[in-house]
N, C-alpha and C positions, 0 to 999 in steps of 0.2 A: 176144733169146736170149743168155745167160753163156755164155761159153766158160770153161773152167776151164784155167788155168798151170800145168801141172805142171811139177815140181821136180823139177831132177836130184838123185838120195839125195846126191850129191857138193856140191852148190853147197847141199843141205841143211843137209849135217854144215859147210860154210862157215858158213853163218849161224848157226848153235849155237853154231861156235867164238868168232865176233864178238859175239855176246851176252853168253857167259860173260868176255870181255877189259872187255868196255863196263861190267857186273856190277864187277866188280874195280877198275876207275878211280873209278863211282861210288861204292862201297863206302869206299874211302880216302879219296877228298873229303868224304864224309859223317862221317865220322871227324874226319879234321881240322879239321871244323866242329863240332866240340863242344869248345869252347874248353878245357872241364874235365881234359879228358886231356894231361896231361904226355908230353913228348915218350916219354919207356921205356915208357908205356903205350900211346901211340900204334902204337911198333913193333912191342909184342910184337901187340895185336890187328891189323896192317897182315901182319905173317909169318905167320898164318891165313889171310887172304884171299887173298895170290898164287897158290896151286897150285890153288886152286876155279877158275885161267882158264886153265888148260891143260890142254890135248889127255885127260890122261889125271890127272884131279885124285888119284884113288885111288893113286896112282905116282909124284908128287911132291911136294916137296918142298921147301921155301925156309930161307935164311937172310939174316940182315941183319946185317952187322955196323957198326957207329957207334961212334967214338970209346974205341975199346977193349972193347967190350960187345958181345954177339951176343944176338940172339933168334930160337929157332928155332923153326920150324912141329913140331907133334906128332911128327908123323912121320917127324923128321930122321934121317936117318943119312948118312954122308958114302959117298962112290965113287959110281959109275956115271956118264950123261951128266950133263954141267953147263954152265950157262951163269952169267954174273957179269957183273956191270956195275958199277963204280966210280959212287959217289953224289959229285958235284962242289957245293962251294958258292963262286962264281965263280971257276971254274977251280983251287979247293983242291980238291984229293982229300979225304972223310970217311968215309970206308967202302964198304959195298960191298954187293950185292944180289944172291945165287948162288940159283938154283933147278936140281934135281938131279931125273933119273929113278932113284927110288929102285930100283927094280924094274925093271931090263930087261932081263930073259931072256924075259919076254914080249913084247915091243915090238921089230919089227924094220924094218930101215929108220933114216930118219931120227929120231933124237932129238925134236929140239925143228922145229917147223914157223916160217917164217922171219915169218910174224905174230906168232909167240911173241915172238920176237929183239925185236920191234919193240915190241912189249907189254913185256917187261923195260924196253927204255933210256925210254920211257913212264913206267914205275912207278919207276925211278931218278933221272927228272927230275923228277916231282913229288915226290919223296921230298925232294930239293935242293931243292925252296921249302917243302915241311914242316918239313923240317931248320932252315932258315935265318929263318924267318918264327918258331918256339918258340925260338932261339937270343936273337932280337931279343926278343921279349917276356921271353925271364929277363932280359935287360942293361938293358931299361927299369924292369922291378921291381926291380932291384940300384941301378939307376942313381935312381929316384923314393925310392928308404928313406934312400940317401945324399944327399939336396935334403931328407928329412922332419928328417931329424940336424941337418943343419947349420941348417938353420929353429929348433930348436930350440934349437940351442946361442945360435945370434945372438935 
């Protein structure tokens, strides 16, 4: 005889939350495994996926700022809650990762739920080996054109 497990609606809407964070991290790795995409395309399609892993996707909002350039989710507008995380490439600061409750006069309570928190420094640390991993492939393409030159000149 099955006994059936029922689910608290509570440890439910858990597991939605954790699926949609999981969603999000593959989503970026997937990404950055298409070698084709330059790092400014990488970001702007990476500022799409962040707010599809939070609580209330229809409501936020991300931005990513790198090296003086920002790229924002659609639905950017700045105020309300925010959360930010500095993108380090060993131990430099190069931007930064803010996602924003665009809309909260609906949403009361907590902001941001502290999986989120935890899911930001996540997506700011793989962002620092994205970052740094296309940083190194342009200095080896820069760095192999000047080995083709000089092969050439000798």
């Amino acid at each position: 005889m099955k006994t059936r497990v029922r689910t608290h609606p509570d440890e439910k809407r858990a597991l939605i939350e954790r699926i949609k964070e999981l969603n999000c991290l593959y989503e970026i790795s997937k990404l950055f495994s298409q070698r084709s995409l330059r790092l400014e395309g990488l970001l702007k399609e990476i500022v799409k996926i962040i707010p599809t892993a939070f609580q209330f996707p229809e409501r936020t909002c991300a931005r990513i700022s790198h090296d003086g350039r920002e790229y924002l989710s659609g639905n950017y507008s700045p105020g309300g809650a925010s959360l930010r995380l500095m993108i380090e490439l060993k131990k430099r600061k190069c931007g930064f990762v803010e996602v924003t409750c665009c809309d909260d006069s609906h949403v009361s309570g907590t902001k941001f739920l502290e999986d989120e928190k935890k899911l930001l420094k996540a997506i700011t640390g793989l962002l620092g080996s994205i970052v740094e991993k296309k940083e190194a492939e342009i200095s080896l393409k820069q760095t192999t054109g000047d080995l083709r030159k000089k092969a050439v000149e000798l």
